[in-house]
N, C-alpha and C positions, 0 to 999 in steps of 0.2 A: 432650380433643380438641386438637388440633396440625393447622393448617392453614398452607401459604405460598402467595403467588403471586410467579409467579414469570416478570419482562419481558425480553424481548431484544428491538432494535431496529434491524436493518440498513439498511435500508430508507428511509431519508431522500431526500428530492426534491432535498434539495443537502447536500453532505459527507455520503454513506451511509460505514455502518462495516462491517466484516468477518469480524468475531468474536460480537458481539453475541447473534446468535441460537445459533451452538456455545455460548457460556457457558452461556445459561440452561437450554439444555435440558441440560448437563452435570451445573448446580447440581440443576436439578428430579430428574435420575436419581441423583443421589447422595444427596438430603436425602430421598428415596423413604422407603429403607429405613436401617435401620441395620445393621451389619456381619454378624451374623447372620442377615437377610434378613427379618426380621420388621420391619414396617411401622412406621414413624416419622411423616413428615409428611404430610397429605392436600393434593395437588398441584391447584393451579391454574397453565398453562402458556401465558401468551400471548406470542404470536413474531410477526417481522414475516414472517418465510415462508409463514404459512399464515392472517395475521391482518391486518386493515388499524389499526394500533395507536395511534388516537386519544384525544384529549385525555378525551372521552366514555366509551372502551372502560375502561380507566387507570379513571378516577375512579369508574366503576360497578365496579369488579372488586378495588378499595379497598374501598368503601364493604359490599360480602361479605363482604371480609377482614373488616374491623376491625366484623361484625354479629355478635350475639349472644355466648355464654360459649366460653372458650376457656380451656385450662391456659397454651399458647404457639401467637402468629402471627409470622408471618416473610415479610416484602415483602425481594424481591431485586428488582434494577432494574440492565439492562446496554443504554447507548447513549448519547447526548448531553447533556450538562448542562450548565446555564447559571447567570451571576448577571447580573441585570438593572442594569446601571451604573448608572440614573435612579431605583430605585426600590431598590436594594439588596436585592431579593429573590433565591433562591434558587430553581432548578425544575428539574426532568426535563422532557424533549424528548419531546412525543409525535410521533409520525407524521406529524400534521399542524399540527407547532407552527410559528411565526412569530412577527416580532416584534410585539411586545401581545400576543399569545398564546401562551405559548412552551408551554405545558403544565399538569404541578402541579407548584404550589409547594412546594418542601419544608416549607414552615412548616404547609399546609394538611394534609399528609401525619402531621406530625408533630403536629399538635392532632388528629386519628382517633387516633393513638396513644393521646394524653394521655387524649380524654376515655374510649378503652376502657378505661381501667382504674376501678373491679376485677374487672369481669366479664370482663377478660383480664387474665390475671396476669401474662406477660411477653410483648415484641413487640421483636422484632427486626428491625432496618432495613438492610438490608446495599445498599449502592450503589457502583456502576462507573462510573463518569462524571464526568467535569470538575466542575471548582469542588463536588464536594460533599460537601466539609468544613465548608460552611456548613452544611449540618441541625444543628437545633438554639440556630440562631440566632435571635434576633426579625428578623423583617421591617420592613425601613426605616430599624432601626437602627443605629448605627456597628458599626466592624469588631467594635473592644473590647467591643462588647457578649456578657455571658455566656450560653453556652447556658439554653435554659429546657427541661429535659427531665423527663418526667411517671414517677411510680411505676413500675416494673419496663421500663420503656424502654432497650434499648441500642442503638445506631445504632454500624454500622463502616460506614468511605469507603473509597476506592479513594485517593484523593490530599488536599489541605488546600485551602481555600477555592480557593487562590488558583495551582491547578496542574491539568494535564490528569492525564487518567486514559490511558495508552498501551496500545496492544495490537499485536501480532505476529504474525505464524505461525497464522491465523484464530484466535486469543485474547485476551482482555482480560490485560495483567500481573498484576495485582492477582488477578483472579479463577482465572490459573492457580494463584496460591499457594495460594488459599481453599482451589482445591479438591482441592491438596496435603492441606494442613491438613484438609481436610474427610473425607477418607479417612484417615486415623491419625495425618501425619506431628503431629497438634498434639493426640491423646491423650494422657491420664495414665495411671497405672500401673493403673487400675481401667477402661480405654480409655473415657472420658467428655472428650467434644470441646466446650468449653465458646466463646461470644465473645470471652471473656476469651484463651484458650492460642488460638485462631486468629489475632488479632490478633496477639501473640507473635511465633509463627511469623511473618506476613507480615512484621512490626519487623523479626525479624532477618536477612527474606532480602534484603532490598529492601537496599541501598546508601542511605547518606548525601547523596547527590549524587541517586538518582533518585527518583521523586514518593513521597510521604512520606505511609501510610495513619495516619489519623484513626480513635480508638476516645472514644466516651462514651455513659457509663451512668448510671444512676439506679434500683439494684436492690438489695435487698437478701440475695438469691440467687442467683448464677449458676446463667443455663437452660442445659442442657443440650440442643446442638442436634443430636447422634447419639454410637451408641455401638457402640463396636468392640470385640472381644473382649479381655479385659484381659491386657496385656503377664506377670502375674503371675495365675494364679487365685485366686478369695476367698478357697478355704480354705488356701492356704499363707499368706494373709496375715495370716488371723484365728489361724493358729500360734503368731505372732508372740510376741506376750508368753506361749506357753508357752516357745518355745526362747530370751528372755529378759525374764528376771524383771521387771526395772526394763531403764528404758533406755540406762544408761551399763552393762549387763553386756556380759559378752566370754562367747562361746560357746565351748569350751574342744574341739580335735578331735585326733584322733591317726590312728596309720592304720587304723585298722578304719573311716574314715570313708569310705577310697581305697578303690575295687572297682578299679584295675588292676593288678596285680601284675608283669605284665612287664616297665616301666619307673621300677620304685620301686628302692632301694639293694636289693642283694643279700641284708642281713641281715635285712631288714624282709617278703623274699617270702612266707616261711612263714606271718606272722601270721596271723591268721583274718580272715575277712573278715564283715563284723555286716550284715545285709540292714537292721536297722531304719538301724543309722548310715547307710547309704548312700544309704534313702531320705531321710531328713533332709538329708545334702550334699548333696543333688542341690536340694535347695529353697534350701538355702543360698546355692549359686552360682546359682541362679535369681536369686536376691536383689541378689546381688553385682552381675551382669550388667546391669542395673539400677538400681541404684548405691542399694542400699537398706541394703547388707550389706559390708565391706569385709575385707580379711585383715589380723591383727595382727602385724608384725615377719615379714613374707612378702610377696613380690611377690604372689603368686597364691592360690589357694584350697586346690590343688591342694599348694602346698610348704606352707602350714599347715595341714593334715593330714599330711603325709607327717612333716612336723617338733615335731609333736605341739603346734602354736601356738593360737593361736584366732581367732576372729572378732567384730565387731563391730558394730552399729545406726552407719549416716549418720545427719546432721539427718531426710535423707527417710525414712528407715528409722523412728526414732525416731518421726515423724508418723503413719505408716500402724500403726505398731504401739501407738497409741496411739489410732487408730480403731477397731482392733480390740479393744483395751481395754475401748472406750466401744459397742460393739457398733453399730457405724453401717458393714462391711464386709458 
């Protein structure tokens, strides 16, 4: 079972936001399914457009979430966020929060985490909103105090304790990245979109200078939050250690590897052309393209074959061909 819920919040009685409810229902229609169209995570979707999104609403539709067994849950949260200067506490803005009442506390959010573990094996936290870089922090206590984050727990922020979360063009920043990331741009070569490579992605798009997303975990597996078709199919990968032995070999090609013959040197047209060789180069530069497979003493794939050169395993070549190995592709 795989359940999220999933908050947007526009709708504030002072400083309403603009984006808030596009993201969530963006996140909820993307975290649906996975890229094949086959059903991923079962949606819970509360908005402020069609929901009046109190502190009460929030805390019962948590309290769902984080009930009974589960492989992975996943709370997204897109609207206002605070840290309480007097109390050092950390919270989401409900609808009808205020001060004393601002909402929930991230710390109370993240003890339903803690205690669901093991009857939830992983729970992902993912938030859009000011200051909340703090989850995972103790309440009350100084800044330098270290996260306390529970068995298979990952929480990703939009900004760091101590920075707003921006949004633009009716979207959160942060959340447009995600949901870059969340649709391929932050798949691996097996198309498996992990918190780990979302994060990533978000790192490297965001600037040094603009608000600076927050990742911590406490897992000893990366969950798996959707899955796209894989940039390379399985079975050319599980190839692998046929077309090399060990992992420092060089694949060795010539031209019976090239199926063009129009634009190869004039003495090499006649040669024959090998249906199996060709289907093998064509996996090869699959590989290449990919950067799993590179050409030895040739710019391209293409001149080593034509130049009777070879080919050889990347470190990431070397990895996946050594999953294959171990029979885990």
């Amino acid at each position: 079972m795989r359940k999220a819920l999933i908050v947007g919040i526009d709708k504030y009685s002072s400083s309403p936001l603009s984006g808030c409810e596009n993201d969530a229902a963006s996140i909820a229609n993307v975290l649906e399914k996975n890229g094949d169209g086959s059903p991923n995570f079962d949606i819970k979707l509360i908005s402020s457009d069609s929901n009046n999104v109190t502190s009460d609403v929030i805390q019962t539709a948590l309290g769902e979430l984080f009930s009974g067994d589960a492989e992975t849950v996943l709370f997204y949260f897109a609207g206002h966020g605070i840290i309480d200067p007097i109390t050092n506490t950390g919270y989401i803005i409900s609808q009808d929060g205020k001060k004393g009442s601002w909402g929930i506390s991230l710390a109370e959010i993240l003890g339903m985490a803690n205690d669901a573990s093991p009857r939830i094996k992983s729970t992902v936290i993912i938030l859009d909103s000011c200051n909340s870089g703090y989850a995972g922090e103790v309440a009350g206590l100084s800044k330098s105090q270290v996260s306390v984050i529970g068995n298979g727990v990952t929480i990703l922020t939009a900004c760091h304790r101590e920075q707003t979360a921006t949004e633009g063009n009716g979207q959160g920043l942060f959340t447009s990245i995600l949901l870059d990331g969340l649709s391929g741009g932050s798949a691996d070569i097996l198309g498996r979109i992990t918190p780990a490579s979302v994060y990533s992605h978000i790192d490297q798009t965001l600037g040094s200078w603009e608000q600076r997303p927050i990742y911590k975990a406490n897992v000893q597996t990366f969950v798996t939050l959707r899955h796209i078709a894989p940039k390379i199919s399985h079975d050319i990968l599980r190839r692998l250690p046929e077309y090399f032995k060990n992992p420092t070999d060089e694949f060795v090609l010539d031209p019976s590897f090239e199926p063009d013959r129009n634009n190869i040197p004039e003495n090499l047209r006649n040669l024959p052309v090998n249906d199996d060789n060709i289907r093998v180069f064509k996996e090869l530069q699959l590989c290449n393209r990919y950067g799993l497979v590179i050409p030895v003493e040739a710019e391209h794939m293409y001149y080593a074959a034509i130049n009777s050169k070879s080919c050889k395993l990347t470190a990431l070549g070397a990895h996946y061909r050594k999953l294959a190995e171990l029979g885990r592709i």
